[in-house]
NUDRENVEX-978750 format. One record per residue (C-alpha): residue number from 1; residue in three letters; x, y, z. Coordinates in steps of 0.25 Angstrom, whole numbers, plus 5000, padded with zeros to 4 digits. Layout:
N
i->NUM | aa->Ala | east->X | north->Y | up->Z .
...
This chain:
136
i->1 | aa->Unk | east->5061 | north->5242 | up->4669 .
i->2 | aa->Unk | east->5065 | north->5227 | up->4673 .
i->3 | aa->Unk | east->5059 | north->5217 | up->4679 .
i->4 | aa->Unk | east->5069 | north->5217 | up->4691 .
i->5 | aa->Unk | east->5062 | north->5231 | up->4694 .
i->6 | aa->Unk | east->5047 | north->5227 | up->4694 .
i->7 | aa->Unk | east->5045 | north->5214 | up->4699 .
i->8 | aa->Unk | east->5041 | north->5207 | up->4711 .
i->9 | aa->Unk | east->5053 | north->5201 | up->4720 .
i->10 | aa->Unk | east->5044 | north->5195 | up->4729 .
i->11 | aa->Unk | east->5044 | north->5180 | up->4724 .
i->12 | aa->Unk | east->5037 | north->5172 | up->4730 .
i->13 | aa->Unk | east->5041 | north->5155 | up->4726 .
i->14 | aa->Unk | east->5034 | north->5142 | up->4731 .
i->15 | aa->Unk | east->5040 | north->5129 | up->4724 .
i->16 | aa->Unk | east->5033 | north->5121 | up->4715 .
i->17 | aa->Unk | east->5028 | north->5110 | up->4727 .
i->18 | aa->Unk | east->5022 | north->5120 | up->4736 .
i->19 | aa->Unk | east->5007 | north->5118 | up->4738 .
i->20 | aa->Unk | east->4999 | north->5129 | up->4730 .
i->21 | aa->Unk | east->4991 | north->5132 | up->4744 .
i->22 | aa->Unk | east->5005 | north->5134 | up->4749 .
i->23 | aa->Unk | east->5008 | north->5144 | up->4738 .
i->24 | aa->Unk | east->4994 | north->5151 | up->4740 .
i->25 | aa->Unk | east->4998 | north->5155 | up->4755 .
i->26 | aa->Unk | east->5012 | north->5158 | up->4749 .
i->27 | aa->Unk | east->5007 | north->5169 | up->4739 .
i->28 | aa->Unk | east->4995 | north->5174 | up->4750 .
i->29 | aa->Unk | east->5006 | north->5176 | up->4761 .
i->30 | aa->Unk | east->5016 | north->5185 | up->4751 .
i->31 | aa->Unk | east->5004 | north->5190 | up->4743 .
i->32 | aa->Unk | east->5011 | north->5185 | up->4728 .
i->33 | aa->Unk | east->5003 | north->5183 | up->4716 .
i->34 | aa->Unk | east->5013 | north->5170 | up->4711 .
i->35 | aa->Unk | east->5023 | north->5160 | up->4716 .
i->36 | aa->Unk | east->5036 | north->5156 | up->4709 .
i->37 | aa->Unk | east->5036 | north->5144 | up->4711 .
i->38 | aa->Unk | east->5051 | north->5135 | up->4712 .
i->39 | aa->Unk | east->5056 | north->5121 | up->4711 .
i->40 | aa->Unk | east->5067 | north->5120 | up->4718 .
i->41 | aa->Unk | east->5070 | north->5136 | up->4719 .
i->42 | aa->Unk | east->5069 | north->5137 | up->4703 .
i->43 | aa->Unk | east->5055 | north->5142 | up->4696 .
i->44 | aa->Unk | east->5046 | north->5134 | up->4694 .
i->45 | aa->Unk | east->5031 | north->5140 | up->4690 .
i->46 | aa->Unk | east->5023 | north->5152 | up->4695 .
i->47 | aa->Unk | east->5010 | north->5151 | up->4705 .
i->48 | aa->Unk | east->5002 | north->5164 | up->4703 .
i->49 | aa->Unk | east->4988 | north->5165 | up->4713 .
i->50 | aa->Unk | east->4980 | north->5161 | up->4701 .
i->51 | aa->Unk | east->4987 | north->5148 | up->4700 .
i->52 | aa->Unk | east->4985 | north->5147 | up->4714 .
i->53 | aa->Unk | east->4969 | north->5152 | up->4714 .
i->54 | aa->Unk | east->4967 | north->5143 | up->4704 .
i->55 | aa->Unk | east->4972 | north->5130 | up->4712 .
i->56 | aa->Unk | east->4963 | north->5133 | up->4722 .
i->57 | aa->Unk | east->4953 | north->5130 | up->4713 .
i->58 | aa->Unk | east->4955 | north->5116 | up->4714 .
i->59 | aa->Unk | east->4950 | north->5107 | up->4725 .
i->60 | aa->Unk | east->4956 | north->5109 | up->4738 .
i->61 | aa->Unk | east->4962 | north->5096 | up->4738 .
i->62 | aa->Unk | east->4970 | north->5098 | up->4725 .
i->63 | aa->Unk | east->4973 | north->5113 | up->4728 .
i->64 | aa->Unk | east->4980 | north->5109 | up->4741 .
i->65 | aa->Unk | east->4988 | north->5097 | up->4732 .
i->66 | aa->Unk | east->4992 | north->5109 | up->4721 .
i->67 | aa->Unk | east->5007 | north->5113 | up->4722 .
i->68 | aa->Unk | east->5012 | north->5126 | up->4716 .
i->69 | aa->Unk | east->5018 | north->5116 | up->4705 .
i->70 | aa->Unk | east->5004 | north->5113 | up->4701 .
i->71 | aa->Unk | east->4997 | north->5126 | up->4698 .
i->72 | aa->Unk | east->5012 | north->5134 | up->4694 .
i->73 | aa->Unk | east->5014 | north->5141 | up->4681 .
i->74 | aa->Unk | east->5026 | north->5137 | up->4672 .
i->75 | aa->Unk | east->5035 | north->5138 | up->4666 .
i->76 | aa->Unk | east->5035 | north->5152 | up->4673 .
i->77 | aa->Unk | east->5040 | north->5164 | up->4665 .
i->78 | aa->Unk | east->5051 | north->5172 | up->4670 .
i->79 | aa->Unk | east->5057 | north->5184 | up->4668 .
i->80 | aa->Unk | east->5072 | north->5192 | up->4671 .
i->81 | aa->Unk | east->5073 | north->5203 | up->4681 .
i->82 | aa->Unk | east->5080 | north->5213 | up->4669 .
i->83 | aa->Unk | east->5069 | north->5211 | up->4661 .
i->84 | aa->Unk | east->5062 | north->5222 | up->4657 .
i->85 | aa->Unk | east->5046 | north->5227 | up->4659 .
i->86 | aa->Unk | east->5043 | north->5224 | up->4645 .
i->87 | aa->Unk | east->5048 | north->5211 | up->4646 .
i->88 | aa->Unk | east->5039 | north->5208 | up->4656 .
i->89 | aa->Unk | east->5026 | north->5213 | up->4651 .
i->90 | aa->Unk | east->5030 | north->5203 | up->4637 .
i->91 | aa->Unk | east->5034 | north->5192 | up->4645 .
i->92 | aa->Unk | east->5019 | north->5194 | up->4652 .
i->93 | aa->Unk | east->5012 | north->5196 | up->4640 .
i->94 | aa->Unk | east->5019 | north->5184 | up->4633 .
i->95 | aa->Unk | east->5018 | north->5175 | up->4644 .
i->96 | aa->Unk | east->5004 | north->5178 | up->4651 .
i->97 | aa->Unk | east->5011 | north->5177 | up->4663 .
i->98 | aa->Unk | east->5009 | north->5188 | up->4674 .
i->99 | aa->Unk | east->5020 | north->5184 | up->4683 .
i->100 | aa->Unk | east->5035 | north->5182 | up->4679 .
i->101 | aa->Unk | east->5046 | north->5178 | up->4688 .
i->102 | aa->Unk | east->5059 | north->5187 | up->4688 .
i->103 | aa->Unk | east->5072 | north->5176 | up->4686 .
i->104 | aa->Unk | east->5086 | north->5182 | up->4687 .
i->105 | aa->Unk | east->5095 | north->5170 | up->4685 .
i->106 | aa->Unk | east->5088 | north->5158 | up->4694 .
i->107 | aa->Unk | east->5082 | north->5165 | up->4703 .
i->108 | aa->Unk | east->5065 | north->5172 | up->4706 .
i->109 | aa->Unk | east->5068 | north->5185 | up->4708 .
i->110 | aa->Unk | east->5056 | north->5192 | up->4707 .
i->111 | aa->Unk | east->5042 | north->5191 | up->4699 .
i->112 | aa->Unk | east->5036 | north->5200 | up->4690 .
i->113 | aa->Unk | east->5019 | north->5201 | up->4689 .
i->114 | aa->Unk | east->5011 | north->5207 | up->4679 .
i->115 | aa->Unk | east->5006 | north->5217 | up->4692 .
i->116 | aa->Unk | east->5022 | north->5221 | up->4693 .
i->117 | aa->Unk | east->5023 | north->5223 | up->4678 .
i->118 | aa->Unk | east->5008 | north->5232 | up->4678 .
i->119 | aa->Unk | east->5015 | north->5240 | up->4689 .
i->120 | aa->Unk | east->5027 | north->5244 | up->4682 .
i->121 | aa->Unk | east->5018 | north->5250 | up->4669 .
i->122 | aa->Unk | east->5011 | north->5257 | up->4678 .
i->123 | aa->Unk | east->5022 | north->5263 | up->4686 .
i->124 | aa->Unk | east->5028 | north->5266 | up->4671 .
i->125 | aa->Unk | east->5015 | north->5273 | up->4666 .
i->126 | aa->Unk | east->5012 | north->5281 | up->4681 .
i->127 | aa->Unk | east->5029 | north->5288 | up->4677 .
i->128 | aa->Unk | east->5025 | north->5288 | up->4662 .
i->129 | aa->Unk | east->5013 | north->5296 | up->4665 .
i->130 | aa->Unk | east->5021 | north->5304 | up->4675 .
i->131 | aa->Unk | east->5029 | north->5308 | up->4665 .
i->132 | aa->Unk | east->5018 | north->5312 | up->4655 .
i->133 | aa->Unk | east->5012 | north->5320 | up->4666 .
i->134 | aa->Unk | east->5027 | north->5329 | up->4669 .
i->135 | aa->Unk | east->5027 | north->5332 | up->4654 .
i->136 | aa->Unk | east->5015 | north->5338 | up->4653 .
């Protein structure tokens, strides 16, 4: 199974100057777990909600001086939309990383979360064990 088939379209971005209080309204209002974050429309770094939880656990002065920049994960790993399953999982288990950006040429097209990738093996071992069921 690709990646293409699987992961999330909805991308939600925020460039790397955008203040992280700004990006906390961002990812309450479309209900994400992460934020691409750009410069200049290419990718930049990553904001997941512990990134942003954990900024709020400065004062209140510095956490309203915080940018996205400040708290981002980079480099950020990607992956391409042919890739398959198992590519996933390795590239998840090698990198510790529970979110990967889908790339087809220069462009964000989707993001893949360790919740996507879970719901696949289920899916998978429901019609396996389906399967096992009809041949007995």
């Amino acid at each position: 199974m690709e990646v293409r088939e699987f992961m999330t379209s909805l991308i939600v971005t925020a460039e790397i100057d955008t203040p992280v209080s700004e990006a906390a309204k961002l990812m309450a209002l479309d209900d994400v777990g992460s934020l691409i974050v750009t410069k200049s429309e290419e990718l930049a770094g990553l904001v997941t909600r512990r990134e942003i939880i954990g900024a709020q656990l400065f004062s209140e002065e510095a956490y309203q001086t915080l940018v996205v920049g400040d708290i981002m994960t980079t480099p950020v790993v990607t992956i391409g939309p042919d890739a398959d399953l198992g590519q996933v999982i390795g590239l998840m288990s090698k990198t510790g990383r529970h979110r990967v950006p889908v790339i087809e040429g220069n462009d964000i097209i989707g993001i893949v979360s360790a919740s996507d990738v879970i719901r696949v093996l289920a899916t998978m071992k429901l019609i396996a064990d389906g399967f096992a069921d009809d041949e007995d």
